[in-house]
Backbone as XML, in Angstrom:
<?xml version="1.0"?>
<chain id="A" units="angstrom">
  <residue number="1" name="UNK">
    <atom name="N" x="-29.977" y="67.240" z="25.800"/>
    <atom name="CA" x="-28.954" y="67.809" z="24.937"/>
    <atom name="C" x="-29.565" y="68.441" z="23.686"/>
  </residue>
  <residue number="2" name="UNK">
    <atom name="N" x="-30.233" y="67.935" z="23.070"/>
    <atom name="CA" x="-31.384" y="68.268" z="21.846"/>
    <atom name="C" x="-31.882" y="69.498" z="22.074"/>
  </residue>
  <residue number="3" name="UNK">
    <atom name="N" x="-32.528" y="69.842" z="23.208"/>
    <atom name="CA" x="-32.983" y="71.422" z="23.959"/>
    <atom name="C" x="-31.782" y="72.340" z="24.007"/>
  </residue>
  <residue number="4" name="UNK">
    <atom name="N" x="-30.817" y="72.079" z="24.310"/>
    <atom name="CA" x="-29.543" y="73.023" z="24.712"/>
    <atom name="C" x="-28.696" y="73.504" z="23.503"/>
  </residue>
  <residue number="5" name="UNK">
    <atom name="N" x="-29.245" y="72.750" z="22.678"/>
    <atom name="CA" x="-28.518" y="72.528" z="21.309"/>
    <atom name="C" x="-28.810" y="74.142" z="20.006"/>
  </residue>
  <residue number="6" name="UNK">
    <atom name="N" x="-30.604" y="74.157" z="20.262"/>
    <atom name="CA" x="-30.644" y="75.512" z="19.692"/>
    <atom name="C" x="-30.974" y="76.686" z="20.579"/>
  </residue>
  <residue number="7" name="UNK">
    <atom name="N" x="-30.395" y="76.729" z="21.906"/>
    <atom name="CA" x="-30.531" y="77.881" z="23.011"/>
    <atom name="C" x="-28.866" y="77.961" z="22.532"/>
  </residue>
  <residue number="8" name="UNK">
    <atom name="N" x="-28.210" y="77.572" z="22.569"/>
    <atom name="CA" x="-26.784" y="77.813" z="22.113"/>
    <atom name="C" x="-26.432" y="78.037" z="20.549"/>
  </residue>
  <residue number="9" name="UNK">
    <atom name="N" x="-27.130" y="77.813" z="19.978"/>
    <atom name="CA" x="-27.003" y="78.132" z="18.408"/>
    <atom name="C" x="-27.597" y="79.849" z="18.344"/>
  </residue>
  <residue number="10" name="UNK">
    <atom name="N" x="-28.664" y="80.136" z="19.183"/>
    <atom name="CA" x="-28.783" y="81.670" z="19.261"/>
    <atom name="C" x="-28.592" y="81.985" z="19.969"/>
  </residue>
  <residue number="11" name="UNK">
    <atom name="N" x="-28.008" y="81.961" z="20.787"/>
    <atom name="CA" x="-27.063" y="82.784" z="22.204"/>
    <atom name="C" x="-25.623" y="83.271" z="21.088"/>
  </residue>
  <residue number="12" name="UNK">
    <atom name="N" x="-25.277" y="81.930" z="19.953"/>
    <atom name="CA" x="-23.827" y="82.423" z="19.507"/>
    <atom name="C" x="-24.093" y="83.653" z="18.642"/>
  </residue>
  <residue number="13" name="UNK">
    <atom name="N" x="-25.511" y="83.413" z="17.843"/>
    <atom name="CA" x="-25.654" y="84.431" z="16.630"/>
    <atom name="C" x="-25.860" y="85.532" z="17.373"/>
  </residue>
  <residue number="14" name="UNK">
    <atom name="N" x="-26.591" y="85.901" z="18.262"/>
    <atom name="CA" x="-27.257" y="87.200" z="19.325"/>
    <atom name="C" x="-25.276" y="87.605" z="19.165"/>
  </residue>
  <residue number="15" name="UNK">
    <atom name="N" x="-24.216" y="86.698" z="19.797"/>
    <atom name="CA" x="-23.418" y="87.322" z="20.059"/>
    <atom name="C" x="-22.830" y="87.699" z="18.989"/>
  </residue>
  <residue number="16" name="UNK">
    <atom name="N" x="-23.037" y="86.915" z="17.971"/>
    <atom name="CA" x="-22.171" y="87.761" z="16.301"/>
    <atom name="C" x="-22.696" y="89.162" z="16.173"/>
  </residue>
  <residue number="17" name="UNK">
    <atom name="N" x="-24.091" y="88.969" z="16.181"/>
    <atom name="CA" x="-24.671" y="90.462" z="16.204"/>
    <atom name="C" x="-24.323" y="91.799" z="17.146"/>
  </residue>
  <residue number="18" name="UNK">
    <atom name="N" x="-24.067" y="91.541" z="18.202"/>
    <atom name="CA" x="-23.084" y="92.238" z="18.970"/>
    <atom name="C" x="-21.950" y="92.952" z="18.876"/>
  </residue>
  <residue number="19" name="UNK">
    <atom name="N" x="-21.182" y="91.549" z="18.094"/>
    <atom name="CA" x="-20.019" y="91.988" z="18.124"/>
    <atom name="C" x="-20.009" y="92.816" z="16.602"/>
  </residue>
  <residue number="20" name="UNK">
    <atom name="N" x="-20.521" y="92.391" z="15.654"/>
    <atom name="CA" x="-20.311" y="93.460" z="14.317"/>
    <atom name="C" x="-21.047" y="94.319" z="14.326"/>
  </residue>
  <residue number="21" name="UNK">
    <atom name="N" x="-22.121" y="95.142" z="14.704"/>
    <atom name="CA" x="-22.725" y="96.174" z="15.818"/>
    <atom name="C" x="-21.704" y="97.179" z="16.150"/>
  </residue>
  <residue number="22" name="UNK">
    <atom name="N" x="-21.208" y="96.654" z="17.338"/>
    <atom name="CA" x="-20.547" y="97.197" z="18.493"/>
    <atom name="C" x="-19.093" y="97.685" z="16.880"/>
  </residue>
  <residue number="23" name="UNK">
    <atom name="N" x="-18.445" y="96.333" z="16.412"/>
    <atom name="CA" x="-17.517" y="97.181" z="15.247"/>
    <atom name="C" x="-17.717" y="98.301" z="14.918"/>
  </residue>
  <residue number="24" name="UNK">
    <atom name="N" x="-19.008" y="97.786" z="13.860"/>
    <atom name="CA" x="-18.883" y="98.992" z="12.969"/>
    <atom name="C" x="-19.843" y="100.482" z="13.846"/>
  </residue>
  <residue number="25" name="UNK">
    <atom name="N" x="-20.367" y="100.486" z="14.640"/>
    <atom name="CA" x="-20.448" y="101.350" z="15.582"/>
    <atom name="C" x="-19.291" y="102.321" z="15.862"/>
  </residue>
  <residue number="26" name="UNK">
    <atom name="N" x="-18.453" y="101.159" z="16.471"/>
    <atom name="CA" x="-17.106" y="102.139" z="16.858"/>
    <atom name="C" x="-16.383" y="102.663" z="15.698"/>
  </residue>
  <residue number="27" name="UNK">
    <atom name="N" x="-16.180" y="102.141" z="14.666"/>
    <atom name="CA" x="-15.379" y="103.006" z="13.521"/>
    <atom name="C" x="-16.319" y="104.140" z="13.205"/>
  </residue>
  <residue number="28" name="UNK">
    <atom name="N" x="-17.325" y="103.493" z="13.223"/>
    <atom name="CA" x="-18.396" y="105.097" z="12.687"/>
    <atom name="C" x="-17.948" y="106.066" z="14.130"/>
  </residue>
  <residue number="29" name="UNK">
    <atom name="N" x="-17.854" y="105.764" z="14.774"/>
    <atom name="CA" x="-18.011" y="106.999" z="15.603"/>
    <atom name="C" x="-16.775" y="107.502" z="15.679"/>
  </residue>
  <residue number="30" name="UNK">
    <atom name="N" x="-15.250" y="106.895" z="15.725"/>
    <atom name="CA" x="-14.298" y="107.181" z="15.044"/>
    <atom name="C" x="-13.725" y="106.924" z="14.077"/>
  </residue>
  <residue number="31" name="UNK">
    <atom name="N" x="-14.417" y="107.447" z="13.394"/>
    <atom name="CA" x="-14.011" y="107.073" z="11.726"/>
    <atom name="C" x="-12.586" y="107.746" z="11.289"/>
  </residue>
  <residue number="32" name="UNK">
    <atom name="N" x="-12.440" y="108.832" z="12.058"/>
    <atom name="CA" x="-11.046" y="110.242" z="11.501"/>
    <atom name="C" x="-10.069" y="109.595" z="12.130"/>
  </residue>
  <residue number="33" name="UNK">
    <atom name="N" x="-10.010" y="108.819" z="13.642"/>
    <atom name="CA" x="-9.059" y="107.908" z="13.708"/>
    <atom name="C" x="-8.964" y="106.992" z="13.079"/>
  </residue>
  <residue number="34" name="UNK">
    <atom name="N" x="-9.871" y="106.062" z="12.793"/>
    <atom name="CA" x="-9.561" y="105.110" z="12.503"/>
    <atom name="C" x="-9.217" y="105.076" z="11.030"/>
  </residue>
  <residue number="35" name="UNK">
    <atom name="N" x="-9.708" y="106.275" z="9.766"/>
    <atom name="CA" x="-8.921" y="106.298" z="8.776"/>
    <atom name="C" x="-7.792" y="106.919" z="8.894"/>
  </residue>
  <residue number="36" name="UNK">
    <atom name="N" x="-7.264" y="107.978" z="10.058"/>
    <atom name="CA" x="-5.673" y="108.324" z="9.748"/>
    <atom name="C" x="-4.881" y="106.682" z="10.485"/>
  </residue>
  <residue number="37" name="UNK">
    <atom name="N" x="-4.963" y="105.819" z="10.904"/>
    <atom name="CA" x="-4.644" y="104.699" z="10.937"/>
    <atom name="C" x="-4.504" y="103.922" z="9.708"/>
  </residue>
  <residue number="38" name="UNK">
    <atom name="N" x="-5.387" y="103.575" z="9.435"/>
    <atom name="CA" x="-5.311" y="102.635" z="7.846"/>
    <atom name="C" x="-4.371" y="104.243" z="6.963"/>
  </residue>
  <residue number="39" name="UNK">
    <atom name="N" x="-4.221" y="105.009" z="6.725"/>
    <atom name="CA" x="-3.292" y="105.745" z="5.936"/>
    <atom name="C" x="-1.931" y="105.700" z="6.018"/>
  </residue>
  <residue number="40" name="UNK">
    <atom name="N" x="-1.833" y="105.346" z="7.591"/>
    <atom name="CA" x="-0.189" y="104.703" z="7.933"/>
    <atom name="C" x="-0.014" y="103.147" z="7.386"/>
  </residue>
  <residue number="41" name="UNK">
    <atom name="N" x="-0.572" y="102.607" z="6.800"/>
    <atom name="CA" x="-0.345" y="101.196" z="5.799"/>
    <atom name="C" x="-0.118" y="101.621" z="4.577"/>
  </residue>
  <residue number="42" name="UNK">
    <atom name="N" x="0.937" y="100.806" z="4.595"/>
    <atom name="CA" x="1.632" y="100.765" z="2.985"/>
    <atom name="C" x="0.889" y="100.802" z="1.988"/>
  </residue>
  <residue number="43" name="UNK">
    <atom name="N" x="-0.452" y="99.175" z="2.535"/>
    <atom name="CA" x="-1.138" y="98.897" z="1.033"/>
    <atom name="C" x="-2.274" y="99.342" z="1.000"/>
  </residue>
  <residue number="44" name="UNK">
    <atom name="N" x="-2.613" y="100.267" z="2.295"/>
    <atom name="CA" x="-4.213" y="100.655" z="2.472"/>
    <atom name="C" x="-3.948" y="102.181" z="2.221"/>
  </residue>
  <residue number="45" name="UNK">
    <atom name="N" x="-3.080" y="103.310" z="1.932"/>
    <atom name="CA" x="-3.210" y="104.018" z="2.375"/>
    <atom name="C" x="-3.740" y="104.782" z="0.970"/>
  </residue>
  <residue number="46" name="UNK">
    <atom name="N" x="-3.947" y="104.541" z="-0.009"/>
    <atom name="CA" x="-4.466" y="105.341" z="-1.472"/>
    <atom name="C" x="-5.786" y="104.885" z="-0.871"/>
  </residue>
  <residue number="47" name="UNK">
    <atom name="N" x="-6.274" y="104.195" z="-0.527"/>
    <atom name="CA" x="-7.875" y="103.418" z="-0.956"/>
    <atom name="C" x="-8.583" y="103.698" z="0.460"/>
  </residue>
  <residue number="48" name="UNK">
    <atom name="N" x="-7.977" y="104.480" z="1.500"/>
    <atom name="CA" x="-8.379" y="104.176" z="3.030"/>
    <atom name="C" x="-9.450" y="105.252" z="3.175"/>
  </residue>
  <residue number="49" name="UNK">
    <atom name="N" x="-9.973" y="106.240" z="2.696"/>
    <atom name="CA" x="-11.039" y="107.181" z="2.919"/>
    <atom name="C" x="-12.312" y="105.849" z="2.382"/>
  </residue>
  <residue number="50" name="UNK">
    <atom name="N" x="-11.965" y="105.053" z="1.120"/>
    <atom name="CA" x="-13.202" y="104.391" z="0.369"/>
    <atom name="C" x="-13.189" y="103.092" z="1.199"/>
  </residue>
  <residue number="51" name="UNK">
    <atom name="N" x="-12.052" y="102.595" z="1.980"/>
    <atom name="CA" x="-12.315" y="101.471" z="3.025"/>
    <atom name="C" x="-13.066" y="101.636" z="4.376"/>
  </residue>
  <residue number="52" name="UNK">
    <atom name="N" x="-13.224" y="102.911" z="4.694"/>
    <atom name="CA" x="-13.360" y="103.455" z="5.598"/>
    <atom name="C" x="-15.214" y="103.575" z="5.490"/>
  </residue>
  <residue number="53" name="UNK">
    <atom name="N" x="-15.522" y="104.460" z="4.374"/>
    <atom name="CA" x="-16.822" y="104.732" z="4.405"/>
    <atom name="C" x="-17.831" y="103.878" z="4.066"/>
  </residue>
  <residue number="54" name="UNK">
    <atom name="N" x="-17.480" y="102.902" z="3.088"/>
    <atom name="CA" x="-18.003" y="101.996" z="2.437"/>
    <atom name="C" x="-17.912" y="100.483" z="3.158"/>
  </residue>
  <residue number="55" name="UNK">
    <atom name="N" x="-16.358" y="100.126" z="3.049"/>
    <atom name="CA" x="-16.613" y="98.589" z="2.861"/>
    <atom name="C" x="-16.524" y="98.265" z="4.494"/>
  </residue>
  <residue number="56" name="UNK">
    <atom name="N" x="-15.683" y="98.801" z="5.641"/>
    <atom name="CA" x="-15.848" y="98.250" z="7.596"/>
    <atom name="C" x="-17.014" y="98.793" z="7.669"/>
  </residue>
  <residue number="57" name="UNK">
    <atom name="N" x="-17.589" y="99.989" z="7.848"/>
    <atom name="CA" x="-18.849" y="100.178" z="8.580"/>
    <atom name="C" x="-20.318" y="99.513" z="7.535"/>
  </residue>
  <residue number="58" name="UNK">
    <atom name="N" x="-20.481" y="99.799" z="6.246"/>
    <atom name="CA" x="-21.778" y="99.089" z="5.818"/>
    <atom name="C" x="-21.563" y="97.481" z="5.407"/>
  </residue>
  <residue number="59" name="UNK">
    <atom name="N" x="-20.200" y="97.068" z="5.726"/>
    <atom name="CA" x="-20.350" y="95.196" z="5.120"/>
    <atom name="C" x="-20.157" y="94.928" z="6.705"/>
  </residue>
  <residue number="60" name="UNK">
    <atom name="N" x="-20.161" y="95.495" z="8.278"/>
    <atom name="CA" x="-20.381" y="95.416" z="9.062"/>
    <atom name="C" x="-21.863" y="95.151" z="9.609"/>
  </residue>
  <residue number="61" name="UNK">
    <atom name="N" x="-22.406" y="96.298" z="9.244"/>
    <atom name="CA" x="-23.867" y="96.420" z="9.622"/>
    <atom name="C" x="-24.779" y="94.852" z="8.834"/>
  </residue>
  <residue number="62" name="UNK">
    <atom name="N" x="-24.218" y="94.968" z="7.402"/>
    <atom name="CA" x="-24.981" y="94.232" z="6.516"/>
    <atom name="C" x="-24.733" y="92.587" z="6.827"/>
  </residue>
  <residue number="63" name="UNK">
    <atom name="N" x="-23.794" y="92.406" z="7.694"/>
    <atom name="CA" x="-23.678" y="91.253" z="8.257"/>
    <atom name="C" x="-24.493" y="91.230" z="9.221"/>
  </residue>
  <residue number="64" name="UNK">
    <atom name="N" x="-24.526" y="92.198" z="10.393"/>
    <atom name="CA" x="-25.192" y="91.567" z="11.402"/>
    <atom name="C" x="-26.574" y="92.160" z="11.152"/>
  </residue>
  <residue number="65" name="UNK">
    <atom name="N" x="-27.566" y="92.456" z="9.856"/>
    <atom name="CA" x="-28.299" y="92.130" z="9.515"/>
    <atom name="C" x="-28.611" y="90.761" z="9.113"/>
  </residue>
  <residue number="66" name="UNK">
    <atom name="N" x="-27.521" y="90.126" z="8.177"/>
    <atom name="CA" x="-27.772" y="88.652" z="7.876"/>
    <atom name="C" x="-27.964" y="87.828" z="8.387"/>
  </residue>
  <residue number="67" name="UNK">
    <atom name="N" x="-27.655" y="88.143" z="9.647"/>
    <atom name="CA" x="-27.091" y="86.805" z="10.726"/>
    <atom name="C" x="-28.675" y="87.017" z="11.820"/>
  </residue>
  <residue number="68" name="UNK">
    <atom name="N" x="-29.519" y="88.287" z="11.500"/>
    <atom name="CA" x="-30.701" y="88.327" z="12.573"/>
    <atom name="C" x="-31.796" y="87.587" z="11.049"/>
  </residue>
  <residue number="69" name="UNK">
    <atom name="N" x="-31.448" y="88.141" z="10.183"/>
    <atom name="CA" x="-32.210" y="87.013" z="9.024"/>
    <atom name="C" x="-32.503" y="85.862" z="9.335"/>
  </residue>
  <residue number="70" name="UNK">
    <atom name="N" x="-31.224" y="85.262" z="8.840"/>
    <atom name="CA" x="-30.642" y="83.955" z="8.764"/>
    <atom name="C" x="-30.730" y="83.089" z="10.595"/>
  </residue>
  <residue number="71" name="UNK">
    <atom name="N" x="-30.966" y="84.163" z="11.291"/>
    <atom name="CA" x="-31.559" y="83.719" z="12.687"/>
    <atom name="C" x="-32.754" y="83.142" z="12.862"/>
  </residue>
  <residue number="72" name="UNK">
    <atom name="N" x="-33.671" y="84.318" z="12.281"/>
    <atom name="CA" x="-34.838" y="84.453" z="12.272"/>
    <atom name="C" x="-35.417" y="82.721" z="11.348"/>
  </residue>
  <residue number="73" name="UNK">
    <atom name="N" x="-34.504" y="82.673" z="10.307"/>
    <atom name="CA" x="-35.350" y="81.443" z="9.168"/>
    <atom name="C" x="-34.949" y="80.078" z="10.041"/>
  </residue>
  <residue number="74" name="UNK">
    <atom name="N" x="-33.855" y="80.140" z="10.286"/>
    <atom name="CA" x="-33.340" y="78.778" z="11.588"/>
    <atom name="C" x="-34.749" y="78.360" z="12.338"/>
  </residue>
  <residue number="75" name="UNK">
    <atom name="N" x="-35.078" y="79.677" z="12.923"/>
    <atom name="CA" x="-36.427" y="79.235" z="13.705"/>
    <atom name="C" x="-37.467" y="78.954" z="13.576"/>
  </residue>
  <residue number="76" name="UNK">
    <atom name="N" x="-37.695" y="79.265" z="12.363"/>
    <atom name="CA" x="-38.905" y="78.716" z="11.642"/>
    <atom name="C" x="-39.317" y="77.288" z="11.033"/>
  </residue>
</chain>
């Protein structure tokens, strides 16, 4: 159980990395949809060009940088 214990602790992070990747991937690549979307919200729609460029696609990436970090020091 002790062995299986950190093959599953980075199998989960590999998959965080994936999945916020694969996110902010896809908004970048539709970004014009996906900001005329957030513009149809009530409370997003003044601020949705600066939610758009800034805070889903680079606090996306900058996570699943952290998490290959914070992978990386686990193993050490």
């Amino acid at each position: 159980m002790r062995k299986i214990a950190p093959l599953i602790q980075t199998l989960v992070c590999y998959l965080f990395i994936i999945l916020f990747i694969y996110a902010a991937v896809s908004k970048l690549i539709d970004s014009e949809n996906f900001q005329i979307q957030l513009t149809q919200s009530p409370l997003l729609s003044v601020y949705a060009e600066f939610i758009v460029n800034t805070i889903v696609i680079s606090i996306g990436i900058v996570i699943a940088l952290l998490l290959q970090v914070s992978k990386r020091t686990l193993q050490q």
